[in-house]
Structures are given as structure tokens and as C-alpha cells.
C-alpha positions, 0 to 999 in steps of 0.5 A: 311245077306249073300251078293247074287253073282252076275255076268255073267251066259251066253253069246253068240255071232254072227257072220255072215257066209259071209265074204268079203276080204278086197282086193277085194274093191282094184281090184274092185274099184282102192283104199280102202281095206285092208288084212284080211277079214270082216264078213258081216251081209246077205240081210236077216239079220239086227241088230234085227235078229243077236242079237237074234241069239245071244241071243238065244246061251245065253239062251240055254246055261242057260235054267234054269236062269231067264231073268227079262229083255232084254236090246239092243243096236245099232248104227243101229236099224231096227226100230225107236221109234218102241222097237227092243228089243220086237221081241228079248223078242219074240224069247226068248219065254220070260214071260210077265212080264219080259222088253223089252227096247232099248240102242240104237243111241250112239256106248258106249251104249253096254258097258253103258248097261252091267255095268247098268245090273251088277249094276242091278244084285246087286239087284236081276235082270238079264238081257239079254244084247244084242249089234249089229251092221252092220258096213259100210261107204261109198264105199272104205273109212275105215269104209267100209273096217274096220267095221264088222257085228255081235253081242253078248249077255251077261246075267247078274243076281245072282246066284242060283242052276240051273245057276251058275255065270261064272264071277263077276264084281270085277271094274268098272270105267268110265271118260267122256269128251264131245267132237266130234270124230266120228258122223253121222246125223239121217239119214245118211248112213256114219260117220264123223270124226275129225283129229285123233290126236285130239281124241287121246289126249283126249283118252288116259288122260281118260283112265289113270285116269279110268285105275287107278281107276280100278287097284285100285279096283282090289287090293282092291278086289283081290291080283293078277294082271289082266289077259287079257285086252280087248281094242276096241272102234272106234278110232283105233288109241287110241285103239292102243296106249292103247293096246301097253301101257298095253302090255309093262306095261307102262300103270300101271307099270305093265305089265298085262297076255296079250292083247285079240285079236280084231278079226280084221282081220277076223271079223273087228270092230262090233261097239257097238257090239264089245266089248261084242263080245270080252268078250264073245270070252275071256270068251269061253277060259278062265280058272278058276279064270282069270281077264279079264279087258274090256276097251272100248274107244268111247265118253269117257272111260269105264272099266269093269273088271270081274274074272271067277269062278270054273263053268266056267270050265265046261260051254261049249258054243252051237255056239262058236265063234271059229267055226263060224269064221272058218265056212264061206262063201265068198261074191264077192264086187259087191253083197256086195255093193248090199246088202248094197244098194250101187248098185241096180241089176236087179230084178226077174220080180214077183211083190214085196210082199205085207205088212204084216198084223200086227194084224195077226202077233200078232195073231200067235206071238208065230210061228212068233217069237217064232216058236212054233208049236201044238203036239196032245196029243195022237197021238204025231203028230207034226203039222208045222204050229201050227195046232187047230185039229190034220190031225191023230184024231180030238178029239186029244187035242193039247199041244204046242212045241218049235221047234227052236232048233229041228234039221232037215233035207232035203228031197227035194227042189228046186232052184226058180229064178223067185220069188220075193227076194232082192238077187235071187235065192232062195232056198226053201226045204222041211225039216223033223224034228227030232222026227215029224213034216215037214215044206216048208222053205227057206234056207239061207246062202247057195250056191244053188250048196251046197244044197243036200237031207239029209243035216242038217239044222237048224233054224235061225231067219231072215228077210223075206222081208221089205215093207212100212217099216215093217220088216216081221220076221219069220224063215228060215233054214240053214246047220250044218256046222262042229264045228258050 
């Protein structure tokens, strides 16, 4: 019987469009900071609304491919005991039968749940594998200065016609050791670490021995050296000296292609997010029949190492990662801190939203999370929100339509300084959508002096309000920026 393969069929990352120099924290605080820049997740976004933004590039991007599961992981989940990843499952428009489950609390479930999902991929399942994290610490420590916020989103499963793999799994190796480097209580806002060296010789004894298992498994598989090596994990100290050794080939002997980039100076470390972000910014550039080997150091050592097929040479990411680095917003400390909850500004003097009802959420799941509206059949007329009889005939029979992905435009808005938001003012605009349809929606990741009728938006799933501690999800419109 012929052997299915297996592999990547898409990817997506996330980064958010706001960034904050890592200067500022110095000539605002007297210490901390840094060079470069960190992105920053906004107030209305949190690990739930960034993962599924960057699920979503993934599944445009394989329309056709099947999705059994949806596996997240993070270090900061919007809800416990609660399944984060069933809003994710929702904004998908996934089927029923397919899973929803969270890999969540330890920084190493990211990559523990891609090579769970390539090993599941050997039996016929693909999954949707989804980290995310928003970085943070106390104010001017490293944590603060160093983290990143953003996701990616891995979809791993065999072949078929209509979604080709881009990249098998060629290695995997692991080496785990119990022992305390970095850890945060429950409900603490900041991690702990110990003495650096001390985690740096328990490191790099790991990465030697996985490091050989994996090299070894290559020349097994294939008669060529590795490419790339992606290297990240939380203890930048050992991430450094695991880099140098296999940039000068003291590692294996050998010395491989080249070390990726870690986007550290303009994205900083997204934690349990950061190396499928990695992987996934390798894979946008990579050519056919490349080895790329991704080392991640958190509690222990794991090696994925994966070689790209012809097809990558015609996949073409909807948002690469290039462009969304490159189309950014600044952000000032002090509203950093605020939308961090470091700080507490004063108010709009509306009262604060109610809790949503959660039976009508699940009553309209499909708008909600989905944003699916109603089309009549006859008259084609698009109704926003979804509508049971159609404005033009009301014997005109409604067909749903998905419209997250429908460009639109804005005819009109305006800029309320009194309603009710963690981060005033906001921008409301009415918006027209391409082929029918118009909608009032709230704008983000954008200035109110930027705003002007007829510019591009598109939709974002986001974060609406919190209150008794329900996350109230729906979805708001942002501009098409150039290259995104």
C-alpha cells in the first residue's frame, strides 16, 4: 500500500499593527528598554482574536483542505477551563464534527503541538495548529522590553488534489530534563527566573544529544545538509550560544546554510507563538527542496526538521509576514502601559457595557463568529446583519453568505469621544461592501486623523468589550494598508 504524505499544507502568521520602541521605556521610566521595537497586541485584541487572524490567512490559503482539528496553544488564554479554541473553530466556519482543544499553560506547548499534529498526520488527520501569545513583564524589566505579541497558524495533514503538501517532517527529536528556569504562578502577571547559567548548562547538554538524533535522521532520509535552522526559546542566553554553534558548525561539524532570523528586533520573542512565527516567515521565502530545521529551547529541547516540496514554489501567502512587519502604527508608553493594565487613565463618562447574553450568542454563532449574513435568492440583495425576509420582497427565500473576507469601503463615520471604550475615542464608519451589502462597524488599529470616506478596510475579528469576565467577540473593520 502506498505511504500518504504528509506534511504542511498552510500556514499564517500574525503580528499586530502596533509597535512600541523600546527606547521609549528608557526616556520615560529612566531604565529598561532596549533598541528596536516590539509589536504589541491592541486593547481589543488578546491571544483568542490574534490566533484566529492567523488561522484565517491559513485557511484562505487552503480553502480546499480539510480541517479535522483545531489545537491552540498559549501562555495567556482569555479563558480557563473554558475551550479558547472553539471561538477559533468558529470563526473558521469549521464543521461540527471536527475538534476544538487547548495546549495551553507551558511556553513548549506550541511546538509539542505541531509534531503531535505531524505524527497525527501519518494517520489521516490534519489540524489546525494555532499559537499565541501576548508578552509582557513588570515595567522596565526584560520580559517587558524583549517579548512580542503575535501568532501563527500551522495546518498540518496529508495530501490530496486540491491542497498539495508544502513541507514533510523529515526528523523530529526531543530531550527533556525537569528543572526550574523560567515560572509564573497562576495568576500572576510576571515570570521568575533563575540565574542564567544555571539554565544554560542544562540547554545546551540537551540540545546536543536531540541535535544529533535529528542530524542523524536526516542523513537517513536525505543525502544533503540542513538549510536553515530556526533557534528560539525563552532563555535567550542558550538560544545564543545554540545559534553561534551551528552558524560556525560547531554544533554538528558541519556548518549548516544559515541561522533564520528571530525578528528581534522588530517583533521581539511571542513566547509560545514564536517558533511557528519563525517557521512560518522561513517558509514564505523558502524555495523548493530546502531543509529547514526548527530548535526550540523551553523546558527541555525540541527539533523539528522539515523540506519543502515543488508546490511551495507556487503557494503565495494572502498576509505575509514581510508586509505586516513593514505596515505598522506606533504606540507611545504611557497607552502601552495602559493597555497592558499598568496604569489606569480616566474614562469616557458613559456607563460601562452590560454582560452579553450568551444564549443569543449562541443563537446567532454564525454572525458572531462566523460573520455570515443572509442573501435573497431572487433579488441578491445582501442583508448585514443576517436578515429572515428580505427589505426588496418578502417571498424572496434567503441563502446565507460569508463576508469576512469581502472587501469593503467607507462611505461615512465619525469620531465619538463619549461612548464607553478601554482606549477612547472611537472611530464608528459606515462601510459598503463589495458586490452588496452595508454595515455600521467600529474601526481599529487606526488614527481618527487617518480615516477618510472611500478608504479600503477589511474585517478583523476582535474583541468588542470584557464584562463579568465574558469575552464579547465580534467583528470590527480595518484599513488595507499597502502590501498587507
Amino acid at each position: 500500500m502506498k505511504r500518504m504524505k504528509t506534511g504542511i499544507l498552510s500556514y499564517g502568521g500574525y503580528v499586530p499593527y502596533r509597535r512600541l520602541r523600546r527606547a521609549d521605556i528608557a526616556e520615560v521610566m529612566g531604565s529598561g528598554g532596549g533598541k528596536g521595537e516590539r509589536s504589541v497586541a491592541s486593547f481589543d485584541e488578546d491571544t483568542t482574536t490574534m490566533g484566529a487572524e492567523a488561522a484565517r490567512t491559513a485557511k484562505r490559503d487552503a480553502p480546499l483542505a480539510a480541517v479535522d482539528s483545531v489545537w491552540f496553544s498559549t501562555t495567556s488564554p482569555a479563558y480557563l477551563e473554558k475551550t479558547n479554541a472553539g471561538a477559533i473553530h468558529a470563526v473558521l466556519r469549521l464543521a461540527q464534527e471536527s475538534s476544538a482543544a487547548d495546549f495551553g499553560g507551558a511556553a513548549r506547548s506550541g511546538i509539542a503541538a505541531l509534531r503531535a499534529a505531524t505524527q497525527a498526520a501519518e494517520g489521516g488527520h490534519s489540524t489546525m495548529v494555532v499559537a499565541s501569545d501576548i508578552r509582557g513583564g513588570l515595567v522596565t524589566s526584560r520580559d517587558e522590553s524583549d517579548g512580542g505579541d503575535g501568532a501563527a497558524a500551522i495546518l498540518v495533514g496529508a495530501e490530496t488534489a486540491d491542497a498539495p503538501v508544502l513541507a514533510t517532517c523529515i526528523a523530529q527529536a526531543s530531550a527533556t530534563e525537569e528543572f526550574t528556569d523560567r515560572w509564573r504562578m497562576p495568576g500572576a502577571t510576571a515570570t521568575k527566573q533563575w540565574e542564567e547559567r544555571f539554565a544554560e548548562s542544562v540547554y545546551v547538554p540537551l540540545f546536543e544529544k536531540a541535535w544529533a538524533q535529528a542530524v542523524e535522521q536526516v542523513a537517513a532520509e536525505v543525502n544533503s545538509k540542513i538549510d536553515t535552522a530556526v533557534v528560539t526559546g525563552t532563555h535567550s542566553r542558550s538560544v545564543r550560544r545554540v545559534a553561534s554553534g551551528l552558524a560556525s558548525g560547531l554544533a554538528s561539524g558541519q556548518a549548516i546554510g544559515r541561522v533564520a532570523t528571530d525578528l528581534s528586533d522588530s517583533v521581539g520573542n511571542t513566547g509560545v507563538a514564536h517558533s511557528l512565527l519563525l517557521l512560518t516567515n522561513e517558509l514564505e521565502q523558502a524555495e523548493p527542496d530546502q531543509i529547514i530545521a526548527v530548535v526550540s529551547l523551553i523546558d527541555g529541547v525540541d527539533i523539528l526538521v522539515f523540506r519543502t516540496t515543488e508546490a511551495i514554489a507556487s503557494h503565495t501567502s494572502s498576509r505575509p509576514l514581510s508586509a505586516q512587519i513593514g505596515a505598522c502604527g506606533k504606540l507611545n508608553y504611557g497607552k502601552f502601559l495602559h493597555w497592558r493594565g499598568q496604569i489606569q487613565i480616566q474614562p469616557p463618562n458613559r456607563m460601562e457595557p452590560e454582560r452579553p447574553s450568551m444564549s443569543a450568542a449562541a443563537r446567532s454563532s454564525d454572525w458572531k463568529f462566523g460573520f455570515v449574513g443572509s442573501q435573497g435568492q431572487e433579488s441578491s440583495t445582501v442583508h448585514l446583519p443576517p436578515a429572515r425576509v428580505s427589505i426588496r420582497n418578502e417571498d424572496d427565500a434567503m441563502d446565507p453568505i460569508a463576508m469576512a473576507e469581502v472587501p469593503a469601503k467607507v462611505v461615512t463615520y465619525t469620531v465619538d469621544r463619549l461612548v464607553y471604550s478601554v482606549s477612547p475615542p472611537v472611530v464608528f464608519a459606515i462601510v459598503d461592501f463589495e458586490g452588496g451589502g452595508r454595515l455600521p462597524v467600529e474601526l481599529t488599529d487606526v488614527d481618527p486623523d487617518e480615516v477618510e470616506v472611500g478608504m479600503p478596510v477589511e474585517m478583523t475579528f476582535r474583541k468588542l468589550y470584557s464584562s463579568d469576565g465574558i469575552q464579547n467577540y465580534f467583528w470590527k473593520a480595518r484599513p488595507v494598508r499597502a502590501g498587507k
